[in-house]
ROLUM-865102 format. One record per residue (C-alpha): residue in one letter; x, y, z. Coordinates in steps of 0.5 Angstrom, whole numbers, plus 500, padded with zeros to 3 digits. Layout:
BEGIN
AXYZ ...
This chain:
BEGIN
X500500500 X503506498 X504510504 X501517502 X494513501 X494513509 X491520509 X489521503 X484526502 X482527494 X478532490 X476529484 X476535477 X472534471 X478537467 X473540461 X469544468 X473547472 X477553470 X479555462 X484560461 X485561453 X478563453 X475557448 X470556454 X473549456 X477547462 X484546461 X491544465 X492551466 X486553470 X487546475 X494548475 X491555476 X486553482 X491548486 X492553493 X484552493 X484545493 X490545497 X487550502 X480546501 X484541506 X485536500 X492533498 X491529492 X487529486 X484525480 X483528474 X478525470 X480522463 X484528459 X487523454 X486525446 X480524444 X474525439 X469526446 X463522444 X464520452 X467526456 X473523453 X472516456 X473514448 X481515448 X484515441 X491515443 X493514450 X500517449 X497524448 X494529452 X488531449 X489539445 X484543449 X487542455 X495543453 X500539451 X504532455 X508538457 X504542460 X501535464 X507535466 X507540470 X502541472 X504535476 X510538479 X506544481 X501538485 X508535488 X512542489 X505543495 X506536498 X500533494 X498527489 X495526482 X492520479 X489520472 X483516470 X485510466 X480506462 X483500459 X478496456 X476500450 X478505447 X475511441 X472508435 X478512430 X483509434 X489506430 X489501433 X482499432 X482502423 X488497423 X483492426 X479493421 X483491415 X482484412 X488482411 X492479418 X496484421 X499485429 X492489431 X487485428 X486481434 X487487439 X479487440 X473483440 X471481433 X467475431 X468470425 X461471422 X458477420 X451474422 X454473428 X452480433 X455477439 X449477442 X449474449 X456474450 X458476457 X461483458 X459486452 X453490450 X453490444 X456490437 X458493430 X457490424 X459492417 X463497418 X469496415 X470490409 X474484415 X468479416 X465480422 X463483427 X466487434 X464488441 X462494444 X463496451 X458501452 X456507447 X458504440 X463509439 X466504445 X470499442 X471493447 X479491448 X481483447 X483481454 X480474453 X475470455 X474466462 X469461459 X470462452 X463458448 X466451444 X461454439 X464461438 X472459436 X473467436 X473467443 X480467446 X482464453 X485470457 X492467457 X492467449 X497471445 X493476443 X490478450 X497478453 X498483447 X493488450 X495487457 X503489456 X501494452 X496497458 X503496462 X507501457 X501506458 X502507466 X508506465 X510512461 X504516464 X508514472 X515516468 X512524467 X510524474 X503522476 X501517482 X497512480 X490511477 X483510478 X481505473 X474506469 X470499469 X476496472 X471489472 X470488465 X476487461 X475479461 X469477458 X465472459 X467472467 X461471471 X465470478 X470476476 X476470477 X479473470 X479481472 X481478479 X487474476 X489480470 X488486476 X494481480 X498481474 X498489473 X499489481 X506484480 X508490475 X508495479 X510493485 X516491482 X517498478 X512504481 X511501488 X508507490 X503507485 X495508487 X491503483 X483504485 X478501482 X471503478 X468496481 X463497487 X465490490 X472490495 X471484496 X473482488 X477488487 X482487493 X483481491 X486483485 X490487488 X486494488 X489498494 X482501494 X475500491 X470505491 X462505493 X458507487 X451508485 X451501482 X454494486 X451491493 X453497498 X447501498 X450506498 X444511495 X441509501 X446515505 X444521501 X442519493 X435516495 X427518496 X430518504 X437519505 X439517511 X441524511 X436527512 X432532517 X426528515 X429522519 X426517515 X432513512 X435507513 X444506514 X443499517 X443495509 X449500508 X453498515 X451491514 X454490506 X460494509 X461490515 X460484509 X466487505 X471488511 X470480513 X471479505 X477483504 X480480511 X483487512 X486488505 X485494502 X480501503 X473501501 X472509499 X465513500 X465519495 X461526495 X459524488 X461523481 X461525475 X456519474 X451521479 X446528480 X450532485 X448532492 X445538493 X439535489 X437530494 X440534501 X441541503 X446545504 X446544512 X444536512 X450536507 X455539512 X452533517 X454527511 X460531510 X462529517 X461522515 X465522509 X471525513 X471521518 X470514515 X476509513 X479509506 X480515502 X475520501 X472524495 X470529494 X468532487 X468538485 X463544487 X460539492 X464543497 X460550496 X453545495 X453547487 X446544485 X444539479 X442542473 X436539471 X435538464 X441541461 X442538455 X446533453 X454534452 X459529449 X454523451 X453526458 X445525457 X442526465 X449526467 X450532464 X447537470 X452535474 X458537470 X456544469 X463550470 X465551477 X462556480 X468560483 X465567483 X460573481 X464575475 X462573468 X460566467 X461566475 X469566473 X470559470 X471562463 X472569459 X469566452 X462569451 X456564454 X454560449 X462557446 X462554454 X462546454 X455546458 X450551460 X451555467 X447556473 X444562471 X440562479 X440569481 X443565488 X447560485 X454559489 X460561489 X467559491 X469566493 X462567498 X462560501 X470561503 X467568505 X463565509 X464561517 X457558516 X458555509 X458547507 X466549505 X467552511 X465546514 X469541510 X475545511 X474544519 X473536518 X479535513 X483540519 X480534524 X482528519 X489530518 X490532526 X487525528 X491519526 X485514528 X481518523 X485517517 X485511512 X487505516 X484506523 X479501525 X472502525 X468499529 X460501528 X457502535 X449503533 X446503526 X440500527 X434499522 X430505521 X434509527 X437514528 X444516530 X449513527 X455511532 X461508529 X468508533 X475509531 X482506533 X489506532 X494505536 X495512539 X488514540 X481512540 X475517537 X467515537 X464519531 X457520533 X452522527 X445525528 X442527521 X435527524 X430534525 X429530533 X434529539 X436522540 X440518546 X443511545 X447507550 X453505547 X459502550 X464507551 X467511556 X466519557 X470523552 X472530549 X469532544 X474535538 X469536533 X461538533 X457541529 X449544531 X448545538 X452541544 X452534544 X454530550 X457523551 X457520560 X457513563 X455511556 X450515554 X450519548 X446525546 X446528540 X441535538 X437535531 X441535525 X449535528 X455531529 X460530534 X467527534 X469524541 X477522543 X476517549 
């Protein structure tokens, strides 16, 4: 485990959203570069910089067309460069977003697989022997093109049709389907080294690891994932013996399946098993004045997946992504300050995407950008100030890479710092208290203390060696009193009016926090 992972705390930046420079209205390596003290001042010490590969950005740049290249609208390998060493002059980390199992439909390597004749490509991805032969069924897969190009057959798809699935081979390859390649043949091991000589040229210029897009999906044909575990094991080997300090954190949803694959961490997302849409992506978020949620299915799934991992790796909860409507849609600025209490103090590393920090909202009904669909209003320019375009860009308005906030009372990163009561406010005291406390910090042990069905607090207690700190959490509009096994603490961190912790019995107001160290 890389040791910087231990108090990691990330901000996570959707390049084409968060600060342009050149005026063509689209974020760029200049305006990160730009913005970093804020981060830096935010309490956050790494970064994940969504992908920022060339690209024709049928999918926000998740359809790569040359993964040596940065791409042109936001500065050239150079300029990435730099901004990496402007990340490490300040004591931080930045991972790149890698996405290996498909790439851009005008890729080299996919035009030269589509020729007829034989050549070092023509396997690099997933193609049938028969035109008539869609891949219907195929494990992995979504779909397929055909008659595209004069080679016989047709080739897989990972997700949009401009997504061309890479061949990392079959884990249960079909006797009647002979197109269908072990994970161990040739042409799969091919791909494999050639992702190798991706991170490794990436890794020299100086980013710190990766987080890796559907990092479930390489092998096909996998229903017990033992294919993805196994080459996940394989690039963990790698390096382990080259970048030993490396970062590799998987887009998977189950720790139990990417830790074994050697993943230092596994995010918790909108899709999997670990309810974590029942804490604040719901009808009823847990966190919620309402007090109608329920973090018991949560509590359990987790607990499941700490005995699973035998205490491998980090289960990370992020504020949001670039995926999923912000948070500020569901809860409002003040339960959001009570969930961000959560997520600064749970094990693993937190996330926090850009804008949730000043509670920037999602805009409904923004029309789609670069195969963004409903994901789109939550990818909208930061909000940094009162200026033009909220100062995100000096462009006119309508060359902008999506529509604005145009709210009268939109919110800015200029007013939130301004401001004591503010949700950033807020974050920045708790990252303050993460970094000081040991047993708040990645690795520290948790133990849940009170997390029952369809109550209300939510009580969990973290060790380490040095010191023991209970994290109590009461997002309803009522006060509650729990016993819970515990000694009398200090509080070193609370939110709303004064809780309490004596002989065992906690009390917690409506709507606040407390942090306790025994």
């Amino acid at each position: 485990m890389p040791k910087w992972l231990d108090n990691a705390i990330f901000y996570e930046i959707y390049p084409q959203s968060f600060q342009d420079t050149n005026a063509d209205g689209i974020g760029d390596f200049q305006g990160i570069i730009d913005r970093l003290d804020y981060i830096r001042g935010l309490g956050c010490n790494a970064i994940w910089i969504n992908p920022c590969y060339d690209s024709p950005f049928t999918d926000a740049g998740y359809d790569v067309r040359d993964y040596y290249k940065a791409a042109p609208r936001y500065g050239t390998n150079a300029d990435l460069k730099r901004l990496f060493d402007k990340v490490h002059s300040r004591g931080m980390h930045v991972i790149l977003d890698l996405v290996p199992g498909h790439t851009s439909f005008d890729h080299p390597w996919f035009l030269k697989s589509m020729l007829p004749e034989k050549n070092e490509f023509t396997d690099r991805y997933i193609w049938s022997d028969n035109i008539w032969d869609g891949l219907d069924g195929v494990s992995g897969l979504s779909g397929s093109l055909r008659g595209i190009s004069q080679r016989e057959g047709c080739v897989g798809v990972n997700y949009y049709s401009t997504q061309l699935a890479l061949n990392y081979g079959f884990e249960e390859c079909d006797p009647n389907r002979p197109w269908q390649q072990p994970a161990d043949s040739e042409a799969a091991a091919a791909t494999r080294e050639e992702m190798k000589k991706i991170m490794r040229f990436w890794l020299g210029l100086g980013c710190d690891g990766f987080r890796v897009d559907m990092a479930a999906n390489l092998v096909k044909g996998d229903p017990g994932k033992k294919g993805n575990i196994r080459i996940w094991q394989n690039f963990r080997a790698f390096l382990d013996e080259e970048f030993p300090e490396a970062a590799l954190i998987s887009e998977w949803g189950e720790p139990s399946e990417s830790l074994a694959g050697g993943f230092h961490m596994d995010f918790l997302l909108h899709f999997g098993s670990s309810h974590y849409l029942d804490l604040f992506r719901c009808k009823e978020p847990f966190f919620s004045r309402r007090g109608k949620g329920d973090v018991s299915q949560f509590v359990k799934r987790y607990k499941e997946n700490m005995a699973a991992t035998g205490g491998r790796g980090l289960m990370c909860i992020p504020s949001g992504n670039h995926d999923v409507p912000r948070m500020r849609w569901y809860i409002d600025e003040e339960e959001m300050k009570v969930a961000f209490a959560f997520l600064l103090s749970m094990p693993g590393a937190p996330f926090i995407y850009y804008g949730d920090e000043i509670a920037m909202r999602y805009l409904d009904g923004t029309p789609s950008v670069e195969g963004g669909y409903d994901r789109t209003g939550s990818r909208t320019p930061m909000q940094w100030d009162d200026t033009t375009n909220a100062g995100f860009s000096s462009a006119p308005p309508e060359m902008l890479y999506t529509q604005i906030d145009m709210s009268a009372d939109r919110p800015t990163a200029a007013a939130a710092m301004a401001d004591e009561n503010s949700v950033y406010a807020e974050i920045k005291r708790l990252t303050q208290i993460r970094l000081a406390h040991e047993a708040l910090q990645s690795n520290a042990a948790i133990e849940f203390l009170y997390a029952e069905p369809n109550a209300y607090p939510l009580v969990y207690k973290r060790s380490c060696a040095a010191e023991t700190v209970i994290v109590a959490l009461n997002p309803s509009g009522r006060e509650v009193t729990v016993d819970i096994d515990a000694a009398d603490g200090k509080a070193i961190y609370s939110y709303g009016k004064e809780s309490s912790l004596r002989s065992g019995r906690l009390t917690l107001p409506a709507a606040s926090a407390a942090f306790f160290a025994l």
